[in-house]
N, C-alpha and C positions, 0 to 999 in steps of 0.2 A: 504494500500500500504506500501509496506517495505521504511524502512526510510534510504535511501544510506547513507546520511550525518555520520551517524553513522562509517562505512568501513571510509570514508574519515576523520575523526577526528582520528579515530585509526591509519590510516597511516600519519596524522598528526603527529601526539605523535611519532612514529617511525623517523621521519626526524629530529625532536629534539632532540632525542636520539640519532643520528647518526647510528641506523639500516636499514632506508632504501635504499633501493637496486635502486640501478639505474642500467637501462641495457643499455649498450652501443651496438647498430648496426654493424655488421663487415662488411666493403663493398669491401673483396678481401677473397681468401682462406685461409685453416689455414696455420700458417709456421711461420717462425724466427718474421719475420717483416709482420704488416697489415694497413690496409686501416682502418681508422675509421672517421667520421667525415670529410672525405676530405682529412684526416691527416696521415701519415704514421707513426708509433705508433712501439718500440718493445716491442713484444708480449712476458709477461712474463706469466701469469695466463691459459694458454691453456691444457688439459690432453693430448695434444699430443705428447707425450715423443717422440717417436721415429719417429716424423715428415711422418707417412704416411699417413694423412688424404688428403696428396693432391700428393699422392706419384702416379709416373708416372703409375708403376706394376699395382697397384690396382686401381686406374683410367680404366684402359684396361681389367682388368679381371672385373670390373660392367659393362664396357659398352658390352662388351663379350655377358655376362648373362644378359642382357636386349636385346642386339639379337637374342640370342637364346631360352629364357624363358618369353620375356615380361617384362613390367614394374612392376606387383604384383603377389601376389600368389592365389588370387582366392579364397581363403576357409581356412580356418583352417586345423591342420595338419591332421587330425581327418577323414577328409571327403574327401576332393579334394586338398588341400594345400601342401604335401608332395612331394616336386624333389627329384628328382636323385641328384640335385646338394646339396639340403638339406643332405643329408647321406653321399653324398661323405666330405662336408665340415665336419660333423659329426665324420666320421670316421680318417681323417687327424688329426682334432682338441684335440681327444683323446687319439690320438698316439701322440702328442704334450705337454699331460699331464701328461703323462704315465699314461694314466687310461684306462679299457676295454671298455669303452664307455663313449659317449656324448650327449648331447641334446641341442640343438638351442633353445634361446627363446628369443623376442622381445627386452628385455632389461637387462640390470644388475639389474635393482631396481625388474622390474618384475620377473626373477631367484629365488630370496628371497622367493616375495611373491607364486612363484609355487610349491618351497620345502617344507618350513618351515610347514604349513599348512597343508600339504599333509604328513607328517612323524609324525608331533605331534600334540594333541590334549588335550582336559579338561582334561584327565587322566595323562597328560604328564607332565613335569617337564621342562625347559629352560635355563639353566646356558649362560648369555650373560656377556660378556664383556662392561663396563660402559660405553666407548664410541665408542660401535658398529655404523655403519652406519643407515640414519634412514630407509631404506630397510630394512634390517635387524629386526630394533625394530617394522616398521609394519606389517614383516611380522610374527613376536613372536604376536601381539596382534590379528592379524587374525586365529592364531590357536586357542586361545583360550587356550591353554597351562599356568602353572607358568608359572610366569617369575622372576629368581631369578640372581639380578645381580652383578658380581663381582669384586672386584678393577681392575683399568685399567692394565693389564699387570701382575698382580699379580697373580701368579700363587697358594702362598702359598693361599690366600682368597680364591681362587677357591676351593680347595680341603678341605678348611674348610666347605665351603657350602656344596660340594660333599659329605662329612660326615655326615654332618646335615640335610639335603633334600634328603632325599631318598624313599617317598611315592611316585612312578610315574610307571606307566606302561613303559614307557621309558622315558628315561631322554638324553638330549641334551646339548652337548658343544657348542657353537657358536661363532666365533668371524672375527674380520674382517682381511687381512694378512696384509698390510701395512695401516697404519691409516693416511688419508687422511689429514687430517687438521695439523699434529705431524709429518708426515713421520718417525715415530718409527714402528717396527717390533712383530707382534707375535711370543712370543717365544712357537711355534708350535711344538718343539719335545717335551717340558716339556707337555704343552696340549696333546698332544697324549698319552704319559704315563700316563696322570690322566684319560682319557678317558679309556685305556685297563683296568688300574687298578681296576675304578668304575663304568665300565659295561655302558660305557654313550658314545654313536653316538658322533663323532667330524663333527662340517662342519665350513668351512674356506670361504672367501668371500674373493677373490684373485682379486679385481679389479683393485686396484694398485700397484700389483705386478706380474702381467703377464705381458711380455715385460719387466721385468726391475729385479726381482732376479731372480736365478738362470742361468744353463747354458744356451746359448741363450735365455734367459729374459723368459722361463718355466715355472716361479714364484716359491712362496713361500713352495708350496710342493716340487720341487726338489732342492730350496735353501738347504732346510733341512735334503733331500736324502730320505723324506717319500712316496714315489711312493707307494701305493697302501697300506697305513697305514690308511692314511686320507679319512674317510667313507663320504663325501659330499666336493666336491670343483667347489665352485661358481665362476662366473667373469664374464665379460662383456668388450665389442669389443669394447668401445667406446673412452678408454685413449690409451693407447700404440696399438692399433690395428689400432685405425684413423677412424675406420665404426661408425655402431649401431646397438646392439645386444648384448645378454646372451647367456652365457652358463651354465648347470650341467654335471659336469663330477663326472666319480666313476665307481661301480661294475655296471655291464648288468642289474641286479635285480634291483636294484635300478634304472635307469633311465627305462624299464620298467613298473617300478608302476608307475612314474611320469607319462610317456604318458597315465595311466589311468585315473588320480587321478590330475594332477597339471591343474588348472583351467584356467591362462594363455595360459597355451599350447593347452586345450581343447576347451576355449570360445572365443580366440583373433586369429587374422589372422598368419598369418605363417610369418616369416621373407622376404622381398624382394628379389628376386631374383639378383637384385645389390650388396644389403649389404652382403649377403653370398656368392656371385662371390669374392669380395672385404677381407670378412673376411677369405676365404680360400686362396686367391694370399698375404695376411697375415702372415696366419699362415706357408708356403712356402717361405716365405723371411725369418722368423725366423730360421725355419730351415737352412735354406740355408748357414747362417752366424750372427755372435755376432759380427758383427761391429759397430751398431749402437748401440747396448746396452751399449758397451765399450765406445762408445761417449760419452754417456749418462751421464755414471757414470763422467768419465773426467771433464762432464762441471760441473756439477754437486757440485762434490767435488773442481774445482777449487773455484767456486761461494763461495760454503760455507765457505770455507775458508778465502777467502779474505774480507768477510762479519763482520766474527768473529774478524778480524786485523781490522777493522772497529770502531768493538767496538758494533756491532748491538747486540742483543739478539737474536738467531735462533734456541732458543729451544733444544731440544733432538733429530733430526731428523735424521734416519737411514737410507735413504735413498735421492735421488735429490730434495724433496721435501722439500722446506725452508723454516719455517714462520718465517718472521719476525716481533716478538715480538711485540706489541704496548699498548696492552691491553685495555689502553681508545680506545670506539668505536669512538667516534667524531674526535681523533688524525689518526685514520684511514683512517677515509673520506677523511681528509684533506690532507694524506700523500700521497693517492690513487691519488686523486685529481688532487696535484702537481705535483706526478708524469706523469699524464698523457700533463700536461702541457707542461713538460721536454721532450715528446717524447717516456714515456713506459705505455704502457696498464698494470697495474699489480691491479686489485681490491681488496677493503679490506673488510674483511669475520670478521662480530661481530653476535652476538645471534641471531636465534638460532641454526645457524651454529656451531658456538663455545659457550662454557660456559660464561656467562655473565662474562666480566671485561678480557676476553682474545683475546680481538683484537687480527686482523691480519693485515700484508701483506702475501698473501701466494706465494711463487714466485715459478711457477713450469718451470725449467730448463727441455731443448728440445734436444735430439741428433742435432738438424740442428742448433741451435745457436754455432756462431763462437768466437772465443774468445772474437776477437774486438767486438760483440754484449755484451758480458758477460763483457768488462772492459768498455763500455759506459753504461751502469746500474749500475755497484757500483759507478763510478763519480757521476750518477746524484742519488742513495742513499742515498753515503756522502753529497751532498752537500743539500736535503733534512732532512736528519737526522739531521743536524745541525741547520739548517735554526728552523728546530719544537723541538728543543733541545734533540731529542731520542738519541744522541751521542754526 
């Protein structure tokens, strides 16, 4: 018989470390402010930028498409699993990208694993960026592909590899467009020039930047005006869109071989009929208007900024997304901790989320928090940060 005590000594050791994860229960929807505990809590830690996970519009367009389509989809896209409502969200979502097509797929993490796999192989070559998502890096090791990886954001190391790596049937750029845990920025048009340059596929993993660059929150491809440069652009419905779900967007051909070839898409059920009602009254609100994106930003950079007059450490972060600094995990916990004592949910993220010794607070700022939400967070900050001497 397997010896459990083992797993539980190990997550022993992790709670004295101050790595282990505690998950708190949310007993209300997502939004500015929640329910936790009995406790009403602002919600600083949530991926949902632009507050429509409980957003009226898309509330109505799920319950819609579960009147009309049912609760699942029955089959895989393959066999029986493919709506009408599938293609049409499809075809919205790609005029959204500015790309000639799209493909639906269960998740963001799943996305990874249906491309990466499916385009390269033992013969193939992988130039990834060091701190790619771990989607990302599993789905490099499911191809079976090199994997050759290069400084974070450095472009120059990139193109030194690209010089020196070049045994590969095809060779792949990859990287992720806003980096989650940093909210720093890939600089994507230099990437795309070493890709035309060195004969090497770009694909982007836009999860945290759809809904938030570019014009109406487009992300990171038309941040950078690259519409139809960028040979694979991945993302997922699940931060800024408020649902659950993946997307691959790009050329016809390529989403094409996917529906032969991507294994997610061939062996797993098709996306719910809610969530794609939901992520198409989405991608329709964006369209529609860049109001909430410019919220976004607002709070966003107020946050930041008043953080820094603070005195906090918040990193390099190029976009709403804040960490604050802590490094020691155990100062995490306990900063997390306090805070939620104070009245804000905001958890702290230590390895192997992050690189050992780079605690967080990650604080991700929401178009629906109001000022007054944002100036009763940095009081209780400040007076956190002092209390654990971080300022």
């Amino acid at each position: 018989m397997f010896n459990w005590k083992i797993l539980e000594d190990e997550m022993d050791e992790l709670k004295e470390k101050g790595l282990y994860t505690y998950i708190r229960t949310l007993e209300s929807p997502q939004g500015a402010w929640l329910e936790i505990e009995g406790k009403k809590v602002l919600n600083l830690c949530s991926n949902n930028y632009l507050g429509l996970a409980n957003d009226e519009r898309l509330k109505k367009a799920a319950i819609e498409a579960i009147e009309k389509w049912g609760v699942g989809p029955g089959a895989v896209r393959t066999i029986a699993g493919t709506l009408s409502l599938h293609e049409q969200a499809e075809k919205e979502l790609a005029e959204f990208k500015g790309a000639e097509a799209a493909l639906l797929i269960q998740s963001g993490f799943n996305a990874n694993q249906a491309v990466i796999p499916s385009i390269v192989g033992k013969e193939d070559l992988i130039f990834s960026d060091e701190l790619n998502h771990a989607s990302i890096i599993d789905g490099c090791r499911l191809s079976g592909a090199k994997i050759i990886r290069w400084g974070h954001l450095d472009t120059n190391d990139l193109e030194e590899k690209l010089k020196t790596y070049t045994q590969g049937r095809r060779r792949l750029i990859v990287t992720d467009g806003v980096f989650s845990m940093d909210g720093d920025v890939a600089p994507l048009d230099k990437i795309v020039e070493l890709g035309e340059k060195y004969n090497a596929l770009v694909m982007v993993d836009d999860a945290h930047g759809e809904g938030v660059l570019g014009p109406s929150g487009k992300g990171i491809v038309a941040h950078f005006g690259l519409e139809g440069k960028v040979d694979i652009d991945i993302g997922t419905m699940s931060k800024a869109f408020g649902v659950v779900g993946g997307y691959v967007a790009g050329n016809k051909t390529l989403i094409n071989y996917l529906k032969q070839k991507a294994r997610p898409f061939l062996f797993s059920s098709a996306p719910t009929p809610a969530d794609t009602g939901a992520v198409l009254a989405a991608v329709r609100v964006l369209q529609s208007s860049d109001e909430l994106v410019k919220k976004l930003w607002e709070n966003g950079n107020y946050f930041k900024e008043e953080m820094k007059k603070l005195g906090f450490d918040i990193g390099h972060s190029q976009t709403p997304i804040t960490p604050v600094m802590l490094y020691d995990a155990k100062v995490g916990t306990e900063f997390s901790r306090k805070l939620f004592d104070e009245g804000i949910f905001a958890q702290s993220i230590g390895y192997p989320t992050v690189p050992k010794g780079k605690a967080r607070i990650r604080v991700m700022i929401s178009a629906v928090h109001t000022k007054e939400d944002l100036d009763f967070a940095l009081e209780k900050f400040e007076k956190i940060g002092k209390e654990l001497k971080v300022i």
